[in-house]
Backbone bond lengths (Angstrom), bond angles and torsions (degrees), N, CA, C in turn:
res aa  C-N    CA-C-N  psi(-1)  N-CA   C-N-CA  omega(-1)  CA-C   N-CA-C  phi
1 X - - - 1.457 - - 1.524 107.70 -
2 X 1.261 103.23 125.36 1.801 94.81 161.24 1.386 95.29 -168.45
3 X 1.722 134.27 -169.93 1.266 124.53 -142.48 1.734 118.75 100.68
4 X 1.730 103.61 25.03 1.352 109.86 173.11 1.840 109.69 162.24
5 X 1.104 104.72 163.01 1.426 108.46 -175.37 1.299 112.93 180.00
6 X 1.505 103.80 126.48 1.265 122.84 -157.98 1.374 125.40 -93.21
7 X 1.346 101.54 10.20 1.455 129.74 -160.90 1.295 112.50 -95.06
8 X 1.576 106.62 -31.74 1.209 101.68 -156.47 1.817 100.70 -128.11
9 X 1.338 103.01 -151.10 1.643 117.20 -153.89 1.696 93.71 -110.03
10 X 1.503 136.17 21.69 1.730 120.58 178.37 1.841 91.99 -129.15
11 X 1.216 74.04 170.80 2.059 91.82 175.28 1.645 87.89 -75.20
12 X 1.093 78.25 172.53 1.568 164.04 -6.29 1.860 105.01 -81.69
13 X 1.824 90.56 132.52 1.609 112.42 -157.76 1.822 89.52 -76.42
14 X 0.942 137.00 -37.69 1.617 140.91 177.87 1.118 123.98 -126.45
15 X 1.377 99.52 139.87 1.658 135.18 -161.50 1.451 110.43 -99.33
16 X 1.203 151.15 98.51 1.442 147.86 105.15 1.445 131.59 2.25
17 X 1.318 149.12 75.84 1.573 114.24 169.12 1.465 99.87 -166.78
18 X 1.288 100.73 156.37 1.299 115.60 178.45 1.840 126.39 -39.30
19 X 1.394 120.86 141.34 1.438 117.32 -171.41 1.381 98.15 -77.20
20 X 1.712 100.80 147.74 1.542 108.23 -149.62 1.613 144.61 56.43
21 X 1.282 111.88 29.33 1.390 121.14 -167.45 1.351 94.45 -77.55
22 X 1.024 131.06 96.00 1.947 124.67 134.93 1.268 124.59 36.73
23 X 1.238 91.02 -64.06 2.164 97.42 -161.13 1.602 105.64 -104.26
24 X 1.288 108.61 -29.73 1.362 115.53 158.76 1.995 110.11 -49.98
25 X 1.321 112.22 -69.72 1.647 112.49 -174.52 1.830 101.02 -54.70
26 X 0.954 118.18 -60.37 1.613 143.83 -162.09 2.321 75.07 -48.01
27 X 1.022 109.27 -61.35 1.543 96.47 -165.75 1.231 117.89 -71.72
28 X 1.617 134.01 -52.81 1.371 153.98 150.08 1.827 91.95 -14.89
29 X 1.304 135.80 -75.89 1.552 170.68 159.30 1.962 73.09 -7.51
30 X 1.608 102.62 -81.44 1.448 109.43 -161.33 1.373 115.93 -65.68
31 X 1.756 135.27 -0.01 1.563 123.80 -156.81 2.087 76.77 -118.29
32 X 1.191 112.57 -36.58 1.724 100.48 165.71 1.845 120.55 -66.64
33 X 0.946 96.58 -22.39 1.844 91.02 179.53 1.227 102.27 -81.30
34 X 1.899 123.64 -20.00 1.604 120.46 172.69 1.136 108.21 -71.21
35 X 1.281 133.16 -41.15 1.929 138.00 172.20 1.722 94.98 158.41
36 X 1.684 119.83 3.34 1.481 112.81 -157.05 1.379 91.64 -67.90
37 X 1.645 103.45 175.17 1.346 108.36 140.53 1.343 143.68 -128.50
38 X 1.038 140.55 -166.33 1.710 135.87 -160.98 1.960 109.56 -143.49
39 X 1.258 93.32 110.71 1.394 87.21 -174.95 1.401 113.53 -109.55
40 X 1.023 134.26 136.67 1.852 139.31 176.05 1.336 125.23 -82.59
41 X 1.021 107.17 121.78 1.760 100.95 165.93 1.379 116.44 -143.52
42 X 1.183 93.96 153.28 2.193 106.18 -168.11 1.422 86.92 -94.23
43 X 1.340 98.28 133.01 1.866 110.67 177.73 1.571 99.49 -74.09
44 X 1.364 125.95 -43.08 1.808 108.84 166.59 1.270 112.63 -40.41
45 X 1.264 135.09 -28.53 1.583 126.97 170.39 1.557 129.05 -63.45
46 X 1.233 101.99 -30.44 1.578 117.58 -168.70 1.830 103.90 -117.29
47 X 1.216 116.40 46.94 1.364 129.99 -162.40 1.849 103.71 -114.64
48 X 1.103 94.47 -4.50 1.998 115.11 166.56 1.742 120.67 -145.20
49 X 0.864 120.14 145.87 1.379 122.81 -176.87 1.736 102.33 -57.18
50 X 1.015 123.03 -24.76 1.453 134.97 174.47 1.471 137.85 -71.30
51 X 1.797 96.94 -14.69 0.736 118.24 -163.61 2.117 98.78 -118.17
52 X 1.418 98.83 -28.69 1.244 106.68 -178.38 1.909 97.39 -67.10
53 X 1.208 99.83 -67.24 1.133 97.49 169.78 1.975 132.10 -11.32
54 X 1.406 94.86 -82.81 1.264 97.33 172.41 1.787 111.34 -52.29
55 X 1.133 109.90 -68.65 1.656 91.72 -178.94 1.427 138.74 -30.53
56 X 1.209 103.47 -49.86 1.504 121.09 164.30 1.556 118.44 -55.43
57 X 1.571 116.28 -35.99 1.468 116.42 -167.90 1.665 93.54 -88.85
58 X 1.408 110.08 -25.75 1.516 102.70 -178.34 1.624 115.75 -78.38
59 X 1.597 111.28 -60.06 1.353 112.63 -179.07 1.207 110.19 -59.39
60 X 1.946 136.72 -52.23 1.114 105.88 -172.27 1.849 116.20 -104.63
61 X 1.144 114.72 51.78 1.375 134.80 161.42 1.295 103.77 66.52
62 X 1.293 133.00 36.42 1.889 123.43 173.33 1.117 95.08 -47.35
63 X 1.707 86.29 157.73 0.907 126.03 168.51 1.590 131.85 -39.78
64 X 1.692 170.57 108.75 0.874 154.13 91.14 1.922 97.11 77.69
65 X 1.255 123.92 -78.68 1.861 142.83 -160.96 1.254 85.12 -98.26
66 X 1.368 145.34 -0.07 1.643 118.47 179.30 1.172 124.28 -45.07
67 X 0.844 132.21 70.59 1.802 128.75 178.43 1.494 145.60 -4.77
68 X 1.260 81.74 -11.70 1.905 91.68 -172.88 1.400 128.55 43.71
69 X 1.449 103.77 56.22 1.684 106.15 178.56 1.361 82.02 -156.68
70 X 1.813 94.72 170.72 1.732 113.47 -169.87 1.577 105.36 -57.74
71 X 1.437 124.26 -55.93 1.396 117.00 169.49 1.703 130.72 -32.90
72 X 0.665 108.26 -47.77 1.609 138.67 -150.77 1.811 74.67 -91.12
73 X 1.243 138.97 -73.81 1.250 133.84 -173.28 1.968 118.83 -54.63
74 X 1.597 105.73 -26.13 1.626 110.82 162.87 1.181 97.61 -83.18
75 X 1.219 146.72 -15.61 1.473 128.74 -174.95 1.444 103.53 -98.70
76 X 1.312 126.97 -27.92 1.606 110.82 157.72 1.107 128.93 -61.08
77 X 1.297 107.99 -42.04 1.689 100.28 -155.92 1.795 86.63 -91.63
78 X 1.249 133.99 21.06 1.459 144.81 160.14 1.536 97.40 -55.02
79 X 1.405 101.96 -60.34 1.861 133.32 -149.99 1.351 108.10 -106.76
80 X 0.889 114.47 18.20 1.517 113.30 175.79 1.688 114.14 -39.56
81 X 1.137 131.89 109.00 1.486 111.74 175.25 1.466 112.09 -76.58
82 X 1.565 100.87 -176.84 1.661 119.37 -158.40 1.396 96.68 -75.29
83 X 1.311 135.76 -22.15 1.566 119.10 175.29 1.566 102.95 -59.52
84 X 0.827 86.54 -58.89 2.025 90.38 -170.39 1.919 119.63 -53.41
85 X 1.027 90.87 -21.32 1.555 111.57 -177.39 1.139 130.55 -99.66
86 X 1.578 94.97 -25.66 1.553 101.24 -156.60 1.239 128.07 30.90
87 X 1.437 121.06 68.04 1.011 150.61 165.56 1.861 107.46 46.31
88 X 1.230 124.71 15.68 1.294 144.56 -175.94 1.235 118.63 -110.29
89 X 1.428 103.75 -49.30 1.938 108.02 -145.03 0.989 130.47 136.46
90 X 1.219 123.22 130.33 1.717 141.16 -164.04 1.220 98.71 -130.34
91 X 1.645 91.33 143.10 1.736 121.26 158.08 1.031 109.73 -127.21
92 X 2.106 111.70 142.08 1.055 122.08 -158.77 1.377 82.60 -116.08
93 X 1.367 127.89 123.22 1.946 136.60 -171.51 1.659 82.31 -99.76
94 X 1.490 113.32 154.92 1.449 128.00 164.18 1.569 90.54 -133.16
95 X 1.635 113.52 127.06 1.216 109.88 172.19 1.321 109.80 -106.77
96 X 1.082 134.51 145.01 1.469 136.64 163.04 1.869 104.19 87.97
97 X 1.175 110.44 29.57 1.597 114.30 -172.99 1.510 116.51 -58.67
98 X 1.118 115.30 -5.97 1.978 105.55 -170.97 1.517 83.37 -61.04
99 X 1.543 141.87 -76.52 2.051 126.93 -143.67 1.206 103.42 -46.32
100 X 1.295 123.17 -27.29 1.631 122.17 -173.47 1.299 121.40 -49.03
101 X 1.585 103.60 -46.83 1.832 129.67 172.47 1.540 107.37 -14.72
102 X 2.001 91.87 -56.13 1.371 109.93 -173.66 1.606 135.67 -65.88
103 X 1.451 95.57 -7.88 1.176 99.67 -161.61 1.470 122.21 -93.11
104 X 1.171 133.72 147.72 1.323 143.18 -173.65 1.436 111.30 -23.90
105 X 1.613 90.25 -70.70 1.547 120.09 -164.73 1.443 103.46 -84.76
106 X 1.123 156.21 5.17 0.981 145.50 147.40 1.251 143.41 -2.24
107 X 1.796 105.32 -78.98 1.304 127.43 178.63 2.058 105.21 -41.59
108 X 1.766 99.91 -47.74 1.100 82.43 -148.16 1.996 106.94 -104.57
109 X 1.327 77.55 2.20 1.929 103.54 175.63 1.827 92.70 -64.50
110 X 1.075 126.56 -37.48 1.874 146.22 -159.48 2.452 79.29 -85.61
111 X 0.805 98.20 -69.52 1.878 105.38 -174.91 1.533 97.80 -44.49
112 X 1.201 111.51 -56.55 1.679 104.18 -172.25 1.308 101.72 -55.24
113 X 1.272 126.07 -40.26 1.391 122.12 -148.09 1.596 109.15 -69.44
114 X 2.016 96.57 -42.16 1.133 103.36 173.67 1.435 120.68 -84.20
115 X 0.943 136.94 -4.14 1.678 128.27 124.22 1.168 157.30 -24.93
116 X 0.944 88.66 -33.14 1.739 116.63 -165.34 1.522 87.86 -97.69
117 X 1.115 112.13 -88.54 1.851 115.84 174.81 1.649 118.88 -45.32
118 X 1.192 108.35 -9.98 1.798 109.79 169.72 1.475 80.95 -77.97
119 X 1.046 130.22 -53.39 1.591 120.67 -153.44 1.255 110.10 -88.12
120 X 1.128 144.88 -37.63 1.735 146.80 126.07 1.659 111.16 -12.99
121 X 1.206 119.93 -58.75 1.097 110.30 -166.47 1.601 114.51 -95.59
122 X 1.374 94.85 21.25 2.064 101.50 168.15 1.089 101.09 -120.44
123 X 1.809 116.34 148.00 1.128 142.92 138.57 1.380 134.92 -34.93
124 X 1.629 99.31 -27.59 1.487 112.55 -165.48 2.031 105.35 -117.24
125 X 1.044 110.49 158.61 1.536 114.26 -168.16 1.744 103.14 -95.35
126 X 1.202 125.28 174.38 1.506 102.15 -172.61 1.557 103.42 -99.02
127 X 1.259 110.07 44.15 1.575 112.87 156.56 1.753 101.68 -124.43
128 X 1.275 118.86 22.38 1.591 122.23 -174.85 1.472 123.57 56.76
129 X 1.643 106.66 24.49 1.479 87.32 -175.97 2.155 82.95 -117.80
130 X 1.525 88.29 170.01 1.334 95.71 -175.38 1.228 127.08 -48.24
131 X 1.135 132.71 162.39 2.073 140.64 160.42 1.058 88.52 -89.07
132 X 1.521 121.57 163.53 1.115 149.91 134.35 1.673 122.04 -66.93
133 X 1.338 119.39 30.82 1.250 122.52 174.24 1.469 100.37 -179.68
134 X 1.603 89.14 141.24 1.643 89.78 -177.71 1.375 115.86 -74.03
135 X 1.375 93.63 166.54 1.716 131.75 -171.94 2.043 89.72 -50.02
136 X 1.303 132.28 113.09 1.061 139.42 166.30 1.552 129.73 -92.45
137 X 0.990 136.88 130.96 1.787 132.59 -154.72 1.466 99.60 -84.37
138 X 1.562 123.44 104.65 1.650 114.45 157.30 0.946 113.19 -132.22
139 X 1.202 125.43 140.17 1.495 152.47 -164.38 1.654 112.66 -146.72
140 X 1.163 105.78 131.97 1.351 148.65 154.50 1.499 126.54 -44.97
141 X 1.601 132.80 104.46 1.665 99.61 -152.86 1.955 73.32 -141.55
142 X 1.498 137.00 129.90 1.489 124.31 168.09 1.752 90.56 -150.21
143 X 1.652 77.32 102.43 1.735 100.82 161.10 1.744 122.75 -58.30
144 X 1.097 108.34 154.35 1.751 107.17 -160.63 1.845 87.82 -117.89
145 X 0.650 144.07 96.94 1.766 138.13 143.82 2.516 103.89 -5.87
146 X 1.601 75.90 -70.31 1.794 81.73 177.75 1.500 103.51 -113.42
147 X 1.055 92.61 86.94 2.309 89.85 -179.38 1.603 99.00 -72.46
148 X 1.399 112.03 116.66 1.598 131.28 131.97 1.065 115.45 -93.55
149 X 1.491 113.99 118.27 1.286 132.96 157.64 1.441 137.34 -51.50
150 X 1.569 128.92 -44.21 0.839 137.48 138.28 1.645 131.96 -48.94
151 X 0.942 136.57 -52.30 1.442 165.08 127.76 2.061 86.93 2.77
152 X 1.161 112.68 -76.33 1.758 128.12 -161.67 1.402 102.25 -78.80
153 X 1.657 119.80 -30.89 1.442 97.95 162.07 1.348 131.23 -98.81
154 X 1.564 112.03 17.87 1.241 115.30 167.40 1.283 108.51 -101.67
155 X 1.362 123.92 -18.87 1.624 124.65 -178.19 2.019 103.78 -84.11
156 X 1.478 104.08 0.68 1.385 91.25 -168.74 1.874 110.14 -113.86
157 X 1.812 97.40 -23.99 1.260 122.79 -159.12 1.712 94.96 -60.18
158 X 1.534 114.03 127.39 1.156 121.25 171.09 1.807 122.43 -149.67
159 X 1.153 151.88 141.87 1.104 137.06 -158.78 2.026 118.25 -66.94
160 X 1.313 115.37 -7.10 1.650 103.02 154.13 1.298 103.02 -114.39
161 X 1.050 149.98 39.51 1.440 136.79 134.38 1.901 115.77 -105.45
162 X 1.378 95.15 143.40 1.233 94.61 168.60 1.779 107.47 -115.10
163 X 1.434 107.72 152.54 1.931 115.77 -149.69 1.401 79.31 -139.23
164 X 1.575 93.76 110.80 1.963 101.32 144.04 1.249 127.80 -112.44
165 X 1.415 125.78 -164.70 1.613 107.09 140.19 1.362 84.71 -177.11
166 X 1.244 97.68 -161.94 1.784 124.41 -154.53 1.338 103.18 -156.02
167 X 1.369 103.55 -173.02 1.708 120.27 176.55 1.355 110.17 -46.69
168 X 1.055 139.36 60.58 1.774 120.16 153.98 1.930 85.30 130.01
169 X 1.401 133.95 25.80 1.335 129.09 179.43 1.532 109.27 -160.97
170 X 1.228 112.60 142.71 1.570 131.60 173.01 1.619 94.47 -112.06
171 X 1.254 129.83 128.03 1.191 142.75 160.90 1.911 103.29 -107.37
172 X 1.712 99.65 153.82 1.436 111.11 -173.07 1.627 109.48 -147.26
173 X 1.695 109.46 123.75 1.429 96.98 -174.45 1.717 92.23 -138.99
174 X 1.509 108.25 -173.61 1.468 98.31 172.66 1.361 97.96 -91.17
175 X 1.309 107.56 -177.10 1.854 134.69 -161.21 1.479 87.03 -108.87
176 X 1.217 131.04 99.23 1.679 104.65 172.68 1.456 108.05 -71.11
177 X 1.470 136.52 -46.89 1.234 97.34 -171.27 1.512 117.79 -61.23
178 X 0.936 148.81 -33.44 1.296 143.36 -163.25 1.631 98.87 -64.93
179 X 1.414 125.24 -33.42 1.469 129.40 177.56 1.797 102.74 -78.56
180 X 1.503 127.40 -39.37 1.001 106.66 -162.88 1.953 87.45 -81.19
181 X 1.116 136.77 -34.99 1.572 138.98 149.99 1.285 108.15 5.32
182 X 1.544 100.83 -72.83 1.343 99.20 -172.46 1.559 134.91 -99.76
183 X 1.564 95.91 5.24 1.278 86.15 156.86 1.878 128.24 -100.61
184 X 1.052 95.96 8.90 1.305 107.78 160.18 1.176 118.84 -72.90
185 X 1.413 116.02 -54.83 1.689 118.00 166.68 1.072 112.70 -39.94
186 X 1.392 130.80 -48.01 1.636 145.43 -177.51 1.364 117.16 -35.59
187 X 1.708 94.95 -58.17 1.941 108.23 -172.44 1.794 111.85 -82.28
């Protein structure tokens, strides 16, 4: 299996795969021996937008003013500071992810994520000029109890993400043209 890596600074920003997968632990295992870190979350927690919220503002330390809306959640995990990262890189684990499938917000709870870590994992700001801190590794990791493959890329498939996968994984990144699309519309 391979088709992703959590280690480092490229897409694909989210991970698909079965609980207990091998290459999944074996990498998570390898981005903490760099200084990264690894954060957990029970998918019964993140089973409402209300609920995503808090988890996220709790485990990875938002900010104080975090806003609690989808924006406000790509603009954190943008800024993640060095506690949370250890100045390397974070993974966000979803354990027990199949109820999620079900859930409303899903599709686009999976888009923020890969947002947020498109923008984490660049050097450059989304007007192309530099950060003041390097490009940091975050990734997206939600274990399935019963992984269907088909099943996860139809619950995820949306027009700015692009969805692959392989033997035993669904990977999820953005579509740039459809992003550079729309930010043309924008200006």
């Amino acid at each position: 299996m391979t088709g992703f890596d959590v280690t480092g600074t490229s897409a694909p920003w989210v991970v698909f795969v079965p609980k207990g997968t091998p290459e999944i632990h074996q990498q998570l295992s390898a981005l903490e021996a760099k200084g990264g870190r690894v954060h957990r979350f029970d998918a019964v927690d993140l089973m409402t937008e209300q609920g995503i919220h808090r988890a996220f503002a709790e485990s990875l330390a938002f900010p104080g003013y975090y806003g609690r809306n989808w924006d406000a959640l790509v603009d954190c995990l943008d800024d993640l500071c060095g506690a949370v990262t250890g100045g390397v890189g974070v993974a966000g684990v979803v354990c027990g992810a199949d109820p999620l499938l079900e859930a409303e917000h899903f599709p686009l709870f999976v888009s923020v994520l890969c947002q947020g870590a498109d923008r984490a994992n660049s050097a450059v700001d989304l007007d192309g000029f530099p950060v003041d801190r390097p490009a940091v590794a975050e990734h997206f990791v939600f274990e399935f109890d019963a992984f269907d493959r088909e099943r996860i890329e139809r619950g995820v498939r949306q027009p700015d993400l692009v969805v692959s996968s392989g033997d035993g994984f669904v990977v999820v990144g953005l579509d740039p043209d459809e992003w550079h699309r729309r930010a043309a519309q924008a200006t």
